[in-house]
Structures are given as structure tokens and as C-alpha cells.
C-alpha positions in Angstrom: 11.6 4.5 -18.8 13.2 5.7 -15.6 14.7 9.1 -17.2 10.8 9.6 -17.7 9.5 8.8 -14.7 12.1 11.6 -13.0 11.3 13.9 -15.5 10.7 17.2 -13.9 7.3 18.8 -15.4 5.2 21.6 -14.4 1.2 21.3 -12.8 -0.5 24.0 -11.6 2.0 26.4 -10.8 4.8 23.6 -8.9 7.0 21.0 -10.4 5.8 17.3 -10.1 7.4 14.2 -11.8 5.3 10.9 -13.4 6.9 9.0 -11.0 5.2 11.4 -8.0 1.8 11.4 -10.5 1.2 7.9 -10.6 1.7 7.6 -6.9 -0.4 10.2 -6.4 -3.3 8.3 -8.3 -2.9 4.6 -7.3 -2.5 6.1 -3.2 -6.0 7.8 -3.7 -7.4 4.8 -5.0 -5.7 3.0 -2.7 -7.6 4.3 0.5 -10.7 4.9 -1.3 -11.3 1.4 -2.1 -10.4 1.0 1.7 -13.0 3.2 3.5 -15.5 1.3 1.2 -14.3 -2.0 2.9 -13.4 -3.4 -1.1 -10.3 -5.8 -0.9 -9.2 -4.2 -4.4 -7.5 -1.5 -2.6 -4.8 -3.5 -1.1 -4.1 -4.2 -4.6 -3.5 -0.6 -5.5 -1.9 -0.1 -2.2 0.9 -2.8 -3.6 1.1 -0.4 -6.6 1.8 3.1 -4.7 4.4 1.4 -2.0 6.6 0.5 -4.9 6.5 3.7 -6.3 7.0 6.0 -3.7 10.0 3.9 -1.9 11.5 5.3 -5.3 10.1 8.9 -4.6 11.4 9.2 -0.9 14.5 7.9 -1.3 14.8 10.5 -4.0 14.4 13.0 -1.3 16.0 11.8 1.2 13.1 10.8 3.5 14.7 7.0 4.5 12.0 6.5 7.3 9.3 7.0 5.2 11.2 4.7 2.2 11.7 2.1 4.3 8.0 2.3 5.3 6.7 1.2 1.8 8.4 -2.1 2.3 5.9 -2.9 4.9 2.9 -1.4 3.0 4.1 -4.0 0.2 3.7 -6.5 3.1 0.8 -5.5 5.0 -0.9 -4.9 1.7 -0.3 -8.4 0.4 -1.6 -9.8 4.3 -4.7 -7.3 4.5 -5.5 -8.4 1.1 -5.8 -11.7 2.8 -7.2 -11.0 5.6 -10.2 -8.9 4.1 -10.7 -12.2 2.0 -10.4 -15.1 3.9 -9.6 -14.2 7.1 -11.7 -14.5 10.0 -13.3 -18.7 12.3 -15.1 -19.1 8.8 -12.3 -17.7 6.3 -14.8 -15.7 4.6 -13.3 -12.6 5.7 -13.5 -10.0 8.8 -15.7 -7.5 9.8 -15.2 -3.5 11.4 -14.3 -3.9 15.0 -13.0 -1.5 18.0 -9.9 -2.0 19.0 -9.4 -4.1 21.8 -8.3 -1.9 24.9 -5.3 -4.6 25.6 -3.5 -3.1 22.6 -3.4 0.3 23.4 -0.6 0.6 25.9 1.5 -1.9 24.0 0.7 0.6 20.6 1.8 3.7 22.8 5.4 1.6 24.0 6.1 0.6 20.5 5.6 4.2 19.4 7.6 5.7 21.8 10.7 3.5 21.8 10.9 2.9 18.0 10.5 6.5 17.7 13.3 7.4 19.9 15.6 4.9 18.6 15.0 5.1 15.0 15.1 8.7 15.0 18.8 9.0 16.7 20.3 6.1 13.8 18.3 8.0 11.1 20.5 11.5 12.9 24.0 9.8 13.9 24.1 7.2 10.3 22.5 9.3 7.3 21.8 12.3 6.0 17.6 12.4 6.7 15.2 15.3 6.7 13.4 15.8 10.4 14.6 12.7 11.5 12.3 12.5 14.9 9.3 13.6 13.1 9.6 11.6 10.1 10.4 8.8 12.2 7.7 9.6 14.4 5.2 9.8 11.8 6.7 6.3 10.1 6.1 4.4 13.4 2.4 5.8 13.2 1.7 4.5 9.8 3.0 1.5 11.1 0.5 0.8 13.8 -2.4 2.8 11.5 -1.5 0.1 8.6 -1.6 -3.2 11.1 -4.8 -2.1 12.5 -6.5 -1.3 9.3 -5.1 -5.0 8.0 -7.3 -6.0 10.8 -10.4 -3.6 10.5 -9.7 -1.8 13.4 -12.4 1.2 13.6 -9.5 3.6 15.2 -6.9 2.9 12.5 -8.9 6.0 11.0 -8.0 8.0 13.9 -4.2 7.6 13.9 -4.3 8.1 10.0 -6.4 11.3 10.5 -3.3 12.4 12.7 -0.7 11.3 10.7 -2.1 13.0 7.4 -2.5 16.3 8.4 1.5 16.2 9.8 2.6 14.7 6.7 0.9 17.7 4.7 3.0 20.1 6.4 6.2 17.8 6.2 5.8 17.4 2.6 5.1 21.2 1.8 8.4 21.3 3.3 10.1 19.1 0.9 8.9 20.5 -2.3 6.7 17.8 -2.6 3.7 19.9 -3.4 1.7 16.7 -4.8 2.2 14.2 -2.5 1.4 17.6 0.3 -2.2 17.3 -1.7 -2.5 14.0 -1.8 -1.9 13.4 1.5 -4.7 15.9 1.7 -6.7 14.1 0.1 -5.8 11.3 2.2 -6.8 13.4 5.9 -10.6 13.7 3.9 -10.6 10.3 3.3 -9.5 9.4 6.5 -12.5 10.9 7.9 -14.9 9.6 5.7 -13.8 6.1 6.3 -13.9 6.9 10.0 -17.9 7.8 9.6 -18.2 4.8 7.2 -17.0 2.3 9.4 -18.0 3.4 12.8 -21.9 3.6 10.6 -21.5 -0.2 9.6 -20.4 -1.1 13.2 -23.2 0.0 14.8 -25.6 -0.8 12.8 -24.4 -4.2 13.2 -24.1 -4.2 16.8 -27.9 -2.9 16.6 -29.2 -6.0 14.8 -27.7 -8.0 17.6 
């Protein structure tokens, strides 16, 4: 089953594995369900952080490995969240992001950055250690917010996409390039959706 999942095959002109395929699908369902608000995609997300810790340690990218551990996580407690969280446990709604967190978001991301990024150099043998660190710590805040329905989550992840298409061009990982593609267009159409469904709640206030 493993030797299959590895197995190096052709699409369209680059070479793509099953493994990288079915992350590919289960990481666009993932976020789709997601910018439709449906608690289903934290279940997919489960899914695609399982298989592509096995994809990125395969090419070295440890930051961004490590980083699935806590999508299994934050899957599982957005899952939750989206459910039953909220005074009445039925579940939460789109909110902005209260201005409190902001500055303790831009401290994090600067000194985990930093930090990780000089281990990831001076310990192992990591691809663009600062960037891909950079990028992780990113996904980490973008991931906690959207766990909590933060409207700017959307934001961050619009960011992050668009540097991880270039990053993953880079590593000959031509599908996971697209899908994080695909990702940056869904980024923005959850942005639109959910910013829409805010303030046409705030309105009925």
C-alpha cells in the first residue's frame, strides 16, 4: 500500500504521486466545505493533514510536516467548535477579530519565525528555512482564527497561499503548487462569503 502511494506517475505534463493526489482532493474539499461554514470540512481537513505530514517530510519541508499535526488538532477542536461551541453550545457564528489579538498575532509571528527558522538551519537539513517557517507560523494563526470564525483568517490565508504556490513550484511539487492555487481562490471566496453573512447579520440587528 505504501510502495503505491509513492509511486511516481505522470499528469499533465509533471510527475505527481497517489499519496500527493489524494491530498490534493480531500485539501480542496477541505476548505470548500469551510467557506460554506459546513462543519464536514474539518472532517476532511483530518484526512489531508495526515497525508501530507507523509508528503513534506518526503521533501524535506519539516516546518510545514510538523504543521499537519496541529491541523489534526485544530481540525478535531474547530469541528467542535463549529458544533457546539458558543453561551448556548449550538455552535458560533462569523465574527471580526477582536483588535486585542492583533499585536499579540504579530509577536508570535515574529519570534516563532525567527527562532524556528535558525533550529530548522543550525539542526536539519530544511528547504528555505525562514520562509517555510515563516509561512508555517502563518497557517498557524490563519488555522486558530478560522477554528473560531474569525472573518480575517481569510486574509492571512490569501497571503499565505499565493507564497506557498511559488515555494511549492520550487520543490517540484507541481500539484500541491495548484492546489494551493486553488486554495488562494477559495480563500477569496470565503472572504466575500463570510464578510456577506456578517453583515447581513449585523443589518438585522
Amino acid at each position: 500500500m505504501i510502495d503505491w502511494l509513492n509511486k511516481i506517475i505522470p499528469l499533465a505534463g509533471f510527475s505527481t504521486t497517489p499519496l500527493e493526489i489524494l491530498g490534493f482532493l480531500t485539501g480542496a474539499i477541505c476548505v470548500y466545505l469551510n467557506t460554506r461554514q459546513n462543519v464536514l470540512g474539518w472532517f476532511f481537513g483530518i484526512i489531508n493533514a495526515v497525508l501530507y505530514a507523509a508528503v513534506f517530510w518526503q521533501v524535506k519541508l519539516y516546518a510545514d510536516m510538523s504543521l499537519q499535526g496541529y491541523y489534526f488538532v485544530t481540525s478535531i477542536y474547530g469541528w467542535w467548535m463549529w458544533k457546539f461551541g458558543g453561551k448556548s453550545h449550538d455552535g458560533i457564528e462569523v465574527t471580526f477579530t477582536p483588535k486585542r489579538l492583533y499585536p499579540v498575532f504579530a509577536g508570535i509571528f515574529i519570534v516563532v519565525t525567527l527562532l524556528w527558522g535558525y533550529l530548522l538551519g543550525r539542526f536539519t537539513n530544511a528547504s528555505f528555512t525562514y520562509a517555510d517557517s515563516a509561512l508555517t507560523i502563518a497557517s498557524l494563526i490563519g488555522q486558530w482564527m478560522m477554528t473560531r470564525k474569525y472573518l480575517e483568517n481569510w486574509i492571512l490565508w490569501i497571503i499565505a497561499d499565493a507564497a506557498y504556490v511559488i515555494m511549492y513550484f520550487s520543490k517540484s511539487l507541481h500539484l500541491t503548487a495548484i492546489l494551493y492555487g486553488v486554495f488562494l481562490i477559495l480563500a477569496m471566496m470565503g472572504y466575500v462569503q463570510w464578510r456577506r453573512d456578517l453583515l447581513v447579520r449585523y443589518g438585522q440587528k
